[in-house]
C-alpha positions in Angstrom: 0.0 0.0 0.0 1.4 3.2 -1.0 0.2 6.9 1.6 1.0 9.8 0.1 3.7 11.5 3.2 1.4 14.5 2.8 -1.4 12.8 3.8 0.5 11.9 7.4 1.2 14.7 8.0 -2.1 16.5 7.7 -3.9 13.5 10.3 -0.4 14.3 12.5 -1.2 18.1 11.9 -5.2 17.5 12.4 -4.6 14.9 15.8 -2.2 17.2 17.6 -3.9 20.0 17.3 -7.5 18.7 17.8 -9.1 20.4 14.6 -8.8 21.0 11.2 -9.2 24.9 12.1 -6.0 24.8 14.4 -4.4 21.9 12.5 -4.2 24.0 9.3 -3.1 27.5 11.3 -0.1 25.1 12.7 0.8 23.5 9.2 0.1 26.1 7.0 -2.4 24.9 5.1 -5.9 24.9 4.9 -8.9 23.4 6.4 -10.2 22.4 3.7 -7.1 20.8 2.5 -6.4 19.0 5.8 -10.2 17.5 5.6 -9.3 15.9 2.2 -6.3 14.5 3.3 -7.4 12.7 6.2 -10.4 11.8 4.3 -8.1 10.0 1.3 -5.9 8.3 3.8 -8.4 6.7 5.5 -10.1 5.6 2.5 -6.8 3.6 1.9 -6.3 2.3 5.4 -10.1 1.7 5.3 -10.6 2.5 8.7 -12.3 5.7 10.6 -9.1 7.6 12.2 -11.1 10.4 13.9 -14.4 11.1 15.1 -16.1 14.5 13.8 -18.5 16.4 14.8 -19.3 20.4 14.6 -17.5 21.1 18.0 -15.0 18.5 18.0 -12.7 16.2 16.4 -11.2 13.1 18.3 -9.2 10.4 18.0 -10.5 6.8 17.4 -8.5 4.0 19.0 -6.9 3.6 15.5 -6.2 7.2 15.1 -4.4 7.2 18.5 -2.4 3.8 17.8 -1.3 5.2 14.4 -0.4 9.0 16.0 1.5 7.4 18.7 3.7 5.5 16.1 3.4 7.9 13.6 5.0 11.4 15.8 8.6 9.5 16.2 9.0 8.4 12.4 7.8 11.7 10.8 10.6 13.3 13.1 13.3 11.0 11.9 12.4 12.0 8.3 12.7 15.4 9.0 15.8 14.7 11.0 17.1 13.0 8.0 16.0 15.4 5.6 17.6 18.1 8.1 21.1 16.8 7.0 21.1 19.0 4.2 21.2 21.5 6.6 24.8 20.6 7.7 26.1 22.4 4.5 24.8 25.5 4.3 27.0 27.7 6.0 24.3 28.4 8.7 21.5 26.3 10.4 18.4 26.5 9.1 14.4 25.7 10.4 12.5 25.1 13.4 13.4 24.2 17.1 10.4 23.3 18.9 11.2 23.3 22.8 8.5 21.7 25.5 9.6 22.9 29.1 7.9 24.4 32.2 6.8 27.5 32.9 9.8 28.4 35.0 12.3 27.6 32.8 10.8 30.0 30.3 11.1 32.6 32.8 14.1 31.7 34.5 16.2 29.9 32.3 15.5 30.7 28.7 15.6 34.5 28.8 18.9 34.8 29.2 19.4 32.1 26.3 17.5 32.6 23.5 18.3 36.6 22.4 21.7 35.6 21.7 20.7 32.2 20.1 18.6 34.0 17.8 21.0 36.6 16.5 24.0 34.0 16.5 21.6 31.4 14.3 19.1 33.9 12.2 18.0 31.0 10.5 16.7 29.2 13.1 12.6 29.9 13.8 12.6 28.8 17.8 8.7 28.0 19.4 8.5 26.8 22.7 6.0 25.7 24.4 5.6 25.8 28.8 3.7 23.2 30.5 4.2 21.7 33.7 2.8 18.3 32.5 5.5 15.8 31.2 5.5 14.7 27.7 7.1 13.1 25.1 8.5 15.3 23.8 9.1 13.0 19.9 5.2 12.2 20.3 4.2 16.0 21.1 6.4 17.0 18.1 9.2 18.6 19.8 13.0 18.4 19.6 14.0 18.7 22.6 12.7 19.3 26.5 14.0 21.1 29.3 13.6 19.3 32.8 15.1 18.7 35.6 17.2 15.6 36.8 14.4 13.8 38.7 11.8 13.8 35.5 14.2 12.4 33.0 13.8 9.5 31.4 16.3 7.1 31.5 17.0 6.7 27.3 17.3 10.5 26.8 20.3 12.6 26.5 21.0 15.3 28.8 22.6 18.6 28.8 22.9 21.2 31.5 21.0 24.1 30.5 21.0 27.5 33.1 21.9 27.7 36.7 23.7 24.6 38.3 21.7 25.4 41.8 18.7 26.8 42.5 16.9 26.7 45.4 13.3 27.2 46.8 12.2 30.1 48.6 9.1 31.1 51.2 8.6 34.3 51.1 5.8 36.8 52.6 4.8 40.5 52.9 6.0 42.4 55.5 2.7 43.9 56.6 1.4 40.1 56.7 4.7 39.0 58.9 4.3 42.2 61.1 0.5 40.7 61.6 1.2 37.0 62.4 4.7 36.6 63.7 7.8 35.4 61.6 7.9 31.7 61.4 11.3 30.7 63.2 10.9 26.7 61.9 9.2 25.0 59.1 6.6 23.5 61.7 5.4 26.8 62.3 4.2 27.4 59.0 1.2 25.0 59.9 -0.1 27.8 61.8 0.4 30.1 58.9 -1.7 31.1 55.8 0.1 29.5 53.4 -0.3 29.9 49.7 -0.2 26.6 47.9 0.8 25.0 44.4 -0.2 21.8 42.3 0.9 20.1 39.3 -1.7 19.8 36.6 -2.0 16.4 37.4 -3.7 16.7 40.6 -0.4 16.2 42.7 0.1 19.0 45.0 4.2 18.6 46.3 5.1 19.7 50.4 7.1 22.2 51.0 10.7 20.8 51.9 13.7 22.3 53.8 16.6 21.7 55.0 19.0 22.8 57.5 22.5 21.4 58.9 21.3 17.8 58.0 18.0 18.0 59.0 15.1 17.6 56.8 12.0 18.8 57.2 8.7 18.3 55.3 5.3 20.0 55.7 1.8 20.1 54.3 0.2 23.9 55.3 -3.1 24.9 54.5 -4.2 27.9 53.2 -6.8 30.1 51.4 -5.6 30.0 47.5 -4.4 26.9 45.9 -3.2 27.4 42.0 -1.8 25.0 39.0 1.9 25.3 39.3 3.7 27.0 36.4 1.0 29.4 34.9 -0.9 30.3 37.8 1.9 30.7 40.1 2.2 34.6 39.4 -1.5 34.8 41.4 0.1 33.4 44.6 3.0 35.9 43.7 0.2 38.9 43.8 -2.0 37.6 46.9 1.5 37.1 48.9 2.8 40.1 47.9 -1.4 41.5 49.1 -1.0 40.1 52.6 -2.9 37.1 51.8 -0.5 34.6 53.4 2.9 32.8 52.8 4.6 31.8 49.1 6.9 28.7 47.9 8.8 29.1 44.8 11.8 29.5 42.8 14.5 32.2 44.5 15.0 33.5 40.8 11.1 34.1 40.5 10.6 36.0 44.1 13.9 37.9 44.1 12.8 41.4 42.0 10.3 41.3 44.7 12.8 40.8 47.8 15.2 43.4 46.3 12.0 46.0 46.3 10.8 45.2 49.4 7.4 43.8 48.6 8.1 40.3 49.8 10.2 39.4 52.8 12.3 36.1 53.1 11.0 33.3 55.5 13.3 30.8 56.7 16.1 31.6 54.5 18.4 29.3 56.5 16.0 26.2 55.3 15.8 26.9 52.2 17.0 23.8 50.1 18.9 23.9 47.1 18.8 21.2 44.1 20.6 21.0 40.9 19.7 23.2 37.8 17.6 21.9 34.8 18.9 20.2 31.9 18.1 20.3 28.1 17.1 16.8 27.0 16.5 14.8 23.9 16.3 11.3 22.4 19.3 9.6 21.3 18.6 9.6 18.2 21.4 8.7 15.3 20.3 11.9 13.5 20.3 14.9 15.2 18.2 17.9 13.8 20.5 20.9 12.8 18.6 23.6 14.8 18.8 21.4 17.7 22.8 20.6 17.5 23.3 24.4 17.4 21.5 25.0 20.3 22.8 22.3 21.8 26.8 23.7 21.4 26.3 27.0 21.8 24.7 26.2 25.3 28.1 24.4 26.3 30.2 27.0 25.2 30.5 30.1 27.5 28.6 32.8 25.6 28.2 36.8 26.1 24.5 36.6 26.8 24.1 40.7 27.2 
């Protein structure tokens, strides 16, 4: 049986992005021209690959079996066809990053200007989520992640700071009101401003001190998805709402104006920086290798 390539990549195009609508705007193509394509191919597979209706398109247990085999070999051939790129005297085409929020506020900002301007070429989009993917299946290059998310078959390169560490922080007008929490333990008699994962799993707040680990699980009056609601526990800290856990990078601006106050600074607890991952694959896109070595070689990021 012989499938047009085109037609793959219209159902991989149509699939990811749950419509013909979207799936065109992220191809380039048309709606129209999408519907037809997926319609041909499977006419020649002779089985339904998505269900349509007027608000909705979704997979059919074929479609999905066929997408999830489907993502990784469509990438190799553009990996492949990418070679070409190793002979023109720049890189050329897209990098598609997946990484969390906070790496695209943290990490990435101090990156990507100069990557851009050093590779012109190069078309970067990223996308920030805190839910881990694959990144081959999602259609993606490369992830950034750190240590205790990787998976074991993927390559790994350090990628920003090598330590970070977690902060509490508070107003001082709310601290003024309720007393400054002199242990972790206090903070169960605290307001305290909490965080989950979009998966449902909401993390305690750790710390550590001389050794000693401590773990608690406060209660408080605002809990938000982790990643891109986290400036909202920012704003009600910074409000006198209650007490805030997150990245020292994210909160500092705010210490170093005097809207938010430290909290147990001695506890804080550091762990090691993210990394940018992909799969070990024999053929390495050309956008990606160039991010890749100019992110191990010490770089005027101004």
């Amino acid at each position: 049986m012989k499938i047009d390539l085109g037609d793959l990549n219209a159902f991989v195009a149509v699939a990811r992005a749950k419509g013909f609508r979207d799936g065109a705007r992220a191809s380039g193509g048309s709606a129209s021209g999408l519907s037809e394509a997926v319609r041909r191919l499977e006419t020649q597979l002779g089985v339904r690959l998505l269900n349509r209706t007027t608000r909705s398109v979704v997979l059919t247990e074929a479609g999905a079996s066929l997408l999830a085999r489907l993502g990784p070999a469509l990438t190799e051939v553009e990996s492949a066809l990418d070679v070409v790129n190793g002979f023109r005297d720049r890189p050329a085409g897209t990098l598609r990053l997946n990484v969390p929020v906070s790496a695209a506020r943290l990490v990435l900002p101090s990156i990507v200007p100069g990557f851009l301007a050093a590779y012109p070429g190069i078309r970067l989009e990223v996308t920030a989520e805190e839910s881990f993917v694959d990144v081959l299946a999602a259609g993606c290059d490369a992830g950034i992640r750190y240590d205790e998310r990787l998976e074991q078959d993927m390559i790994a390169v350090p990628i920003g700071p090598r330590l970070q560490r977690f902060a509490t922080a508070a107003s001082p007008a709310y601290l003024d009101r309720h007393g400054r929490p002199q242990h972790p333990r206090d903070l169960l008699g605290h307001a305290c401003l909490r965080g989950r994962f979009a998966s449902g799993a909401m993390p305690p707040w750790e710390f550590e001190r001389a050794g000693e680990m401590v773990r608690v699980d406060p209660t408080g009056p605002l809990l938000v998805t982790l990643g891109g609601a986290a400036d909202l526990a920012v704003d009600a800290a910074i409000a006198g709402a209650g007490i805030v856990s997150l990245f020292e990078d994210w909160l500092r601006p705010y210490f170093e104006s005097g809207m938010l106050e430290p909290v147990l600074e001695p506890w804080w607890q550091s762990f090691p920086g993210p990394f940018l991952y992909y799969p070990g694959r024999r053929l390495v896109p050309a956008p990606l290798r160039a991010s890749i070595d100019f992110i191990k070689v010490p770089a005027d990021r101004s």
